[in-house]
C-alpha positions in Angstrom: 92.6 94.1 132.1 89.5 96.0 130.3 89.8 96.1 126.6 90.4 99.6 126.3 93.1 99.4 128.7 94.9 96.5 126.4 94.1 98.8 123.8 96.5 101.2 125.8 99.2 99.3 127.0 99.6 97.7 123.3 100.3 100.6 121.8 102.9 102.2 124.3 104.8 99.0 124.2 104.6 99.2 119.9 105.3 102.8 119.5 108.3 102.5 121.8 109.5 99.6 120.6 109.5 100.2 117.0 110.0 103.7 117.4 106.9 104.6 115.5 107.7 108.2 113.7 104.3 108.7 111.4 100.6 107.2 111.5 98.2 107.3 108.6 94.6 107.3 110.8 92.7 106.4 108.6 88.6 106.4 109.1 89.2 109.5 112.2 85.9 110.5 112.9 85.9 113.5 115.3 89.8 112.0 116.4 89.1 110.1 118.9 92.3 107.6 117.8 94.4 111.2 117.6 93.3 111.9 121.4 94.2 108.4 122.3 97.8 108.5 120.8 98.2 112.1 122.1 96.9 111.6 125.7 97.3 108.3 126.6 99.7 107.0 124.3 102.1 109.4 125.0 102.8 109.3 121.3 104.4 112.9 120.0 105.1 112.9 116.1 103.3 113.4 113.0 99.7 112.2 112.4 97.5 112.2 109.0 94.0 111.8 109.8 92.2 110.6 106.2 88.3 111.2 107.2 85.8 111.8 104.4 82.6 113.4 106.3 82.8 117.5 105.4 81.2 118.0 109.5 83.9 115.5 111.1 86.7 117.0 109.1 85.6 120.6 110.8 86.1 119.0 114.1 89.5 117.6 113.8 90.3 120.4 112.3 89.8 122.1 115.6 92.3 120.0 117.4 95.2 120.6 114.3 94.4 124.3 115.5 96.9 123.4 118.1 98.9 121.0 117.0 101.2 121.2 113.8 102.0 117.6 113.7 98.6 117.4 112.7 97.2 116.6 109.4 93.6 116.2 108.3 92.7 115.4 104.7 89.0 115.3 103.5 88.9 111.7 101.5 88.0 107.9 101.7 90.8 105.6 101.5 90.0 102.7 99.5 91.4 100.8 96.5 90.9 103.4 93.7 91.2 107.2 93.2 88.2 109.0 92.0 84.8 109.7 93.6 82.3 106.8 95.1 79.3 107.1 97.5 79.1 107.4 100.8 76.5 106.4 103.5 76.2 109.0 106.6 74.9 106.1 109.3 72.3 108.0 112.3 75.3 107.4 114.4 78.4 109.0 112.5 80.7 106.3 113.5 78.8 103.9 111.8 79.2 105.9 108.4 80.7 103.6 105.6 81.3 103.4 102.3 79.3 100.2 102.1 75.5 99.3 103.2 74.4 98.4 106.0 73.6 94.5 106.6 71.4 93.4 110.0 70.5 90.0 109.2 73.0 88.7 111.9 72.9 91.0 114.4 69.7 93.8 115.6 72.4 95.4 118.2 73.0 98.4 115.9 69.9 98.6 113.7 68.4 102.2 115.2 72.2 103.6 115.1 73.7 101.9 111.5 71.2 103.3 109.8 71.2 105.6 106.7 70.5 108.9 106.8 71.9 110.7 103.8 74.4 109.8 100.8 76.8 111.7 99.9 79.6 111.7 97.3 82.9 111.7 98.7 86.4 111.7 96.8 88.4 108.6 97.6 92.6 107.6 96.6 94.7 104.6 97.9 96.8 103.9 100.9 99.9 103.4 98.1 99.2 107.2 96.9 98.6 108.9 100.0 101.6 106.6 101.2 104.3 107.9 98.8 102.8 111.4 98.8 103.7 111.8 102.8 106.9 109.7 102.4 108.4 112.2 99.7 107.2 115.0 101.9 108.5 114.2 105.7 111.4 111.3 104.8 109.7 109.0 108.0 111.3 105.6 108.8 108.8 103.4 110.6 104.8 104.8 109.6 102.2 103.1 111.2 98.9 102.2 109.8 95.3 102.6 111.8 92.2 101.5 110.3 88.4 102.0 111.4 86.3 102.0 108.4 83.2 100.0 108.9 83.7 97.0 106.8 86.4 98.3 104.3 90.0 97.8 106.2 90.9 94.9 103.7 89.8 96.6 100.8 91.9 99.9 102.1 95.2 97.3 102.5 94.3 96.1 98.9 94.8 99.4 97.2 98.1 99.7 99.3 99.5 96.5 98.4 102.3 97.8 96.6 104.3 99.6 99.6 102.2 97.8 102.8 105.3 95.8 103.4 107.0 99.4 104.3 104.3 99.9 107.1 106.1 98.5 110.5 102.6 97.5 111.9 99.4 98.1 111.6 95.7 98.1 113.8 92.4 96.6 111.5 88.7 96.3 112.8 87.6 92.4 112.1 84.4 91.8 111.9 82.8 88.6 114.0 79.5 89.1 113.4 78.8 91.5 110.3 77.2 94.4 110.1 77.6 95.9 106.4 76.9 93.8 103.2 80.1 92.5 101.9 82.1 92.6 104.9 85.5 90.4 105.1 84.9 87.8 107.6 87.5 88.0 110.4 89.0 85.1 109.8 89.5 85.6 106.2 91.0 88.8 106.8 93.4 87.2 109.2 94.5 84.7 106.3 94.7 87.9 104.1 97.0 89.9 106.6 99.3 86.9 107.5 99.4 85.9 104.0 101.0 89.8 103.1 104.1 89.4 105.5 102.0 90.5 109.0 102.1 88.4 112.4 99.0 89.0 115.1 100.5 91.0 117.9 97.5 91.5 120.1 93.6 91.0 119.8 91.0 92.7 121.9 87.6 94.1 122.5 86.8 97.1 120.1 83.2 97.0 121.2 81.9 96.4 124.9 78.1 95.9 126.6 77.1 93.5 124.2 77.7 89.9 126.1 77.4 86.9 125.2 77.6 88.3 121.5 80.9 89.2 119.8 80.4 91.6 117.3 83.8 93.1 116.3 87.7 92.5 117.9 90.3 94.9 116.8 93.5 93.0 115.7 97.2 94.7 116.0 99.5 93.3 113.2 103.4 93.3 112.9 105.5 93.4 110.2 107.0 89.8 110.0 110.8 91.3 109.5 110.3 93.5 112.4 108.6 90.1 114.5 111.6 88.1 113.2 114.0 91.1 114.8 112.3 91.2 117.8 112.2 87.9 118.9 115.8 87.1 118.2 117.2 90.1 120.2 114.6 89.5 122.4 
C-alpha cells in the first residue's frame, strides 16, 4: 500500500474508532491536512488550523468561506507566548521557525532555502488548548503537527494538558534538515515516555530512494491503547 494511502486508511480507522470530535492542525499551510480530513477522511467536525504565514492564512481562509467548522488562527505554536522569528523557505512548506541545516542531506537545498524573515506571534498548545476547550466543550481532540523541525518543542509547551489529546500525528526527522532538529528516535523516547504508544509509521516524503529523509509517526494515548486492546 503507497504511503499516502496508509496515511488514509490510518486515519479513518482512528477517527472512527476514537470518535475524534476536534483537531488542532497545527503548521496548515495552504490546508492540505484540512482537505485530506474533509475529502478523504471523511472526517466532518470542528477543525483549528494554527498557520503563521500572513499569505497562507489568506488561502485557508478561502476554504473556511465555506465551511463553519473551520477555524484559522494567524500564530506559531511553540513553547512560549510572545513573538519569535520566522524563516519563509523558497518553497513555503519548508518555512520554519528554525534554520535550515544541509550538511546531511543536498535533496532540499534549492527549496529549504531562506528567502525572507519575518516576525510572527507565537503561544502554546496548553493555551490554545484550554482556550477552544472552554469554548466548544469537545471530548476526544486530536492533535496534527507539520512544523519543520519543531513538533517536540510544540508538545513541550503543551505538556500540561497533552495527556487530554486521544492521539496525535508528529513529523520525525531521519535525516535532518533544520539545525537543532529532534532526532527521530529521541523524539520517539520523548512521546512514549509522555503516556503515547506508536500506532502507525509511514512515508511522509516519497522520490527520494535509497535515502529516508522524514517518516510521519501516529501516536495513541496509552489509556485509550490500554482500552482498545482489551475490548478488542
Amino acid at each position: 500500500m503507497e504511503a499516502h494511502k496508509m496515511e488514509l486508511e490510518t486515519l479513518r480507522k482512528l477517527f472512527d474508532l476514537i470518535e475524534i470530535d476536534f483537531v488542532f492542525d497545527i503548521g496548515a499551510n495552504i490546508g492540505q491536512y484540512y482537505k485530506r480530513l474533509r475529502q478523504d477522511v471523511g472526517y466532518e467536525g470542528l477543525i483549528v488550523s494554527f498557520e503563521p504565514m500572513p499569505e497562507l492564512v489568506e488561502s485557508i481562509n478561502n476554504l473556511k468561506a465555506t465551511d463553519p467548522l473551520l477555524i484559522v488562527e494567524q500564530v506559531a505554536i511553540t513553547d512560549f507566548a510572545g513573538a519569535a522569528k520566522f524563516f519563509k523557505m523558497k518553497n513555503s512548506q519548508f518555512s520554519s521557525l528554525k534554520t535550515p541545516n544541509h550538511t546531511k542531506t543536498n535533496l532540499f537545498r534549492d527549496l529549504n532555502i531562506i528567502r525572507e524573515e519575518i516576525e510572527v506571534p507565537c503561544s502554546t498548545l496548553t493555551e490554545k488548548y484550554h482556550y477552544y476547550k472552554q469554548k466548544f466543550g469537545f471530548k476526544n481532540p486530536f492533535l496534527k503537527m507539520d512544523t519543520q523541525g519543531n513538533d517536540v518543542t510544540v508538545i513541550r509547551g503543551g505538556l500540561p494538558i497533552i495527556q487530554e489529546f486521544c492521539a496525535f500525528q508528529s513529523e520525525l526527522n531521519v535525516l535532518p534538515i533544520y539545525d537543532s532538529s529532534v532526532d527521530f528516535r529521541e523524539a520517539l523516547y520523548f512521546y512514549e515516555n509522555i503516556g503515547f504508544s506508536i500506532s502507525s509509521l509511514f512515508l511522509s516524503n516519497r522520490g527520494h530512494f535509497p535515502a529516508l529523509v522524514d517518516i510521519d509517526v501516529v501516536m495513541i494515548n496509552n489509556n485509550i491503547m490500554k482500552k482498545v486492546m482489551q475490548d478488542g
